[in-house]
C-alpha positions in Angstrom: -6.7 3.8 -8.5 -4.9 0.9 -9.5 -1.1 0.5 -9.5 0.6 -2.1 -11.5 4.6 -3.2 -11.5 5.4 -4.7 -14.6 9.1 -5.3 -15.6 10.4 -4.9 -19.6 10.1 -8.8 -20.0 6.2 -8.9 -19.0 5.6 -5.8 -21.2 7.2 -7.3 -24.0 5.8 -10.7 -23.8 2.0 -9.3 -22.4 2.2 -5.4 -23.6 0.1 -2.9 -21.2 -3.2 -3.2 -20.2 -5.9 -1.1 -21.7 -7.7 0.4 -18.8 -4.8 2.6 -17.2 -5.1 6.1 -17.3 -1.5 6.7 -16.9 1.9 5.1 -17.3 4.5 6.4 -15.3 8.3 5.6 -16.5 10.8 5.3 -13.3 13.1 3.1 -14.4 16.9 3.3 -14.4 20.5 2.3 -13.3 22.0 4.1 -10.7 24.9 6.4 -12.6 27.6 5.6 -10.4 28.8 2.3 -9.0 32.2 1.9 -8.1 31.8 -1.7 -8.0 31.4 -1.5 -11.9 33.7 -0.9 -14.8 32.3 2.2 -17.1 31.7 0.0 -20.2 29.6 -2.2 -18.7 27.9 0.1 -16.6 27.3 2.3 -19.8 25.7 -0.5 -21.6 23.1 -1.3 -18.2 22.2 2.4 -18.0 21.4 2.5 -22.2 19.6 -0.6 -21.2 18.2 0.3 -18.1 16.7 3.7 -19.3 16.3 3.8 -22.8 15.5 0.5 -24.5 12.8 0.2 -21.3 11.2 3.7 -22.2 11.4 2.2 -26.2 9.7 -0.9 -24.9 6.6 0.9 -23.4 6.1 3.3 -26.3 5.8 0.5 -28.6 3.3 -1.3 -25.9 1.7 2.1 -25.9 1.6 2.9 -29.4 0.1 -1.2 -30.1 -2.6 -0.2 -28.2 -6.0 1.0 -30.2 -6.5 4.6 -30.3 -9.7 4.8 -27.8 -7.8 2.5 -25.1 -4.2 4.5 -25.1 -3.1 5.7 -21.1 -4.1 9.9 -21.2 -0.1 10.5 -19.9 3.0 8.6 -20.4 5.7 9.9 -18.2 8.9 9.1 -17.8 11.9 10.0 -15.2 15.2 9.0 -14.6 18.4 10.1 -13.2 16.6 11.6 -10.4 19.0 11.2 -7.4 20.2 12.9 -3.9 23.3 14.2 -3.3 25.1 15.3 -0.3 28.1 17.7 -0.3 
């Protein structure tokens, strides 16, 4: 099984290779940094989570037909929190 790390520059530039079987989507800011004021951190999270998912649906959907991943997941906001 291969893995591959590829960030939303090299997938725009390169796109996805053709032999993977699956893409799996984890990207995403964290929802809550003190450190950050909400407008800004608003716009990093739209970034962060929904123009990347964009990105590799558009890799995805350049691809031909025959050589399209089987599964394209995608996750985010997925977090720990203790009371």
């Amino acid at each position: 099984m291969m893995s591959l790390l590829a960030s939303q520059r090299d997938i725009q530039n390169y796109g996805i290779p053709s032999d993977l079987s699956a893409v799996i989507n984890l990207a995403g800011e964290k929802m809550f940094d003190p450190s950050q004021k909400w407008h800004f951190l608003k716009s990093t999270i739209w970034t962060s989570r929904v123009l990347t998912t964009k990105t590799l649906r558009i890799a995805i959907d350049d691809l031909p037909e025959s050589e399209k991943p089987k599964v394209f997941m995608s996750m985010s906001g997925v977090g720990k929190f203790i009371p």
